[in-house]
C-alpha positions, 0 to 999 in steps of 0.5 A: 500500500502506498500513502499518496499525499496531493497539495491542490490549488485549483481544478486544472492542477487537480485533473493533470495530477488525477491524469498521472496517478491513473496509471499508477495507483492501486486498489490498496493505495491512498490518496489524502488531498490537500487545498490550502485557503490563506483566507476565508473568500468565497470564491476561493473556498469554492475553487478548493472545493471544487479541485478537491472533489475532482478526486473524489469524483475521479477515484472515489469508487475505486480507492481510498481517497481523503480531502481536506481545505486548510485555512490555518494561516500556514504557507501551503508548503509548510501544510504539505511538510506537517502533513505528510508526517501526520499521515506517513505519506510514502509519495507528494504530488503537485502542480508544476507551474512556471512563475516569472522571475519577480514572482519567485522573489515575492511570492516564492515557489511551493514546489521548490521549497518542497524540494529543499525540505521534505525527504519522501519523493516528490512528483511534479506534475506539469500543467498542461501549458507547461508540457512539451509539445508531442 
C-alpha cells in the first residue's frame, strides 16, 4: 500500500495530477488531498472545493481517497511538510507551474521549497501549458 499525499490549488492542477496517478495507483493505495485557503473568500473556498472533489469524483469508487481545505494561516508548503508526517505519506504530488522571475522573489515557489525540505519523493506534475509539445 502506498500513502499518496496531493497539495491542490485549483481544478486544472487537480485533473493533470488525477491524469498521472491513473496509471499508477492501486486498489490498496491512498490518496489524502490537500487545498490550502490563506483566507476565508468565497470564491476561493469554492475553487478548493471544487479541485478537491475532482478526486473524489475521479477515484472515489475505486480507492481510498481523503480531502481536506486548510485555512490555518500556514504557507501551503509548510501544510504539505506537517502533513505528510501526520499521515506517513510514502509519495507528494503537485502542480508544476512556471512563475516569472519577480514572482519567485515575492511570492516564492511551493514546489521548490518542497524540494529543499521534505525527504519522501516528490512528483511534479506539469500543467498542461507547461508540457512539451508531442
Amino acid at each position: 500500500m502506498v500513502t499518496y499525499l496531493v497539495g491542490t490549488d485549483g481544478e486544472p492542477a487537480s485533473a493533470v495530477i488525477c491524469d498521472y496517478l491513473e496509471s499508477r495507483v492501486t486498489a490498496e493505495d491512498h490518496v489524502e488531498v490537500i487545498n490550502v485557503q490563506s483566507g476565508d473568500d468565497a470564491d476561493d473556498l469554492r475553487a478548493g472545493e471544487t479541485a478537491l472533489a475532482v478526486f473524489e469524483e475521479r477515484f472515489g469508487d475505486e480507492i481510498s481517497v481523503t480531502t481536506r481545505q486548510i485555512s490555518r494561516g500556514r504557507d501551503p508548503s509548510d501544510e504539505l511538510v506537517v502533513m505528510a508526517d501526520e499521515i506517513g505519506a510514502d509519495e507528494m504530488l503537485t502542480a508544476l507551474r512556471r512563475h516569472s522571475r519577480t514572482e519567485r522573489i515575492i511570492f516564492g515557489s511551493v514546489s521548490r521549497t518542497l524540494l529543499e525540505r521534505v525527504t519522501i519523493p516528490i512528483t511534479l506534475v506539469p500543467l498542461p501549458e507547461y508540457q512539451a509539445p508531442e
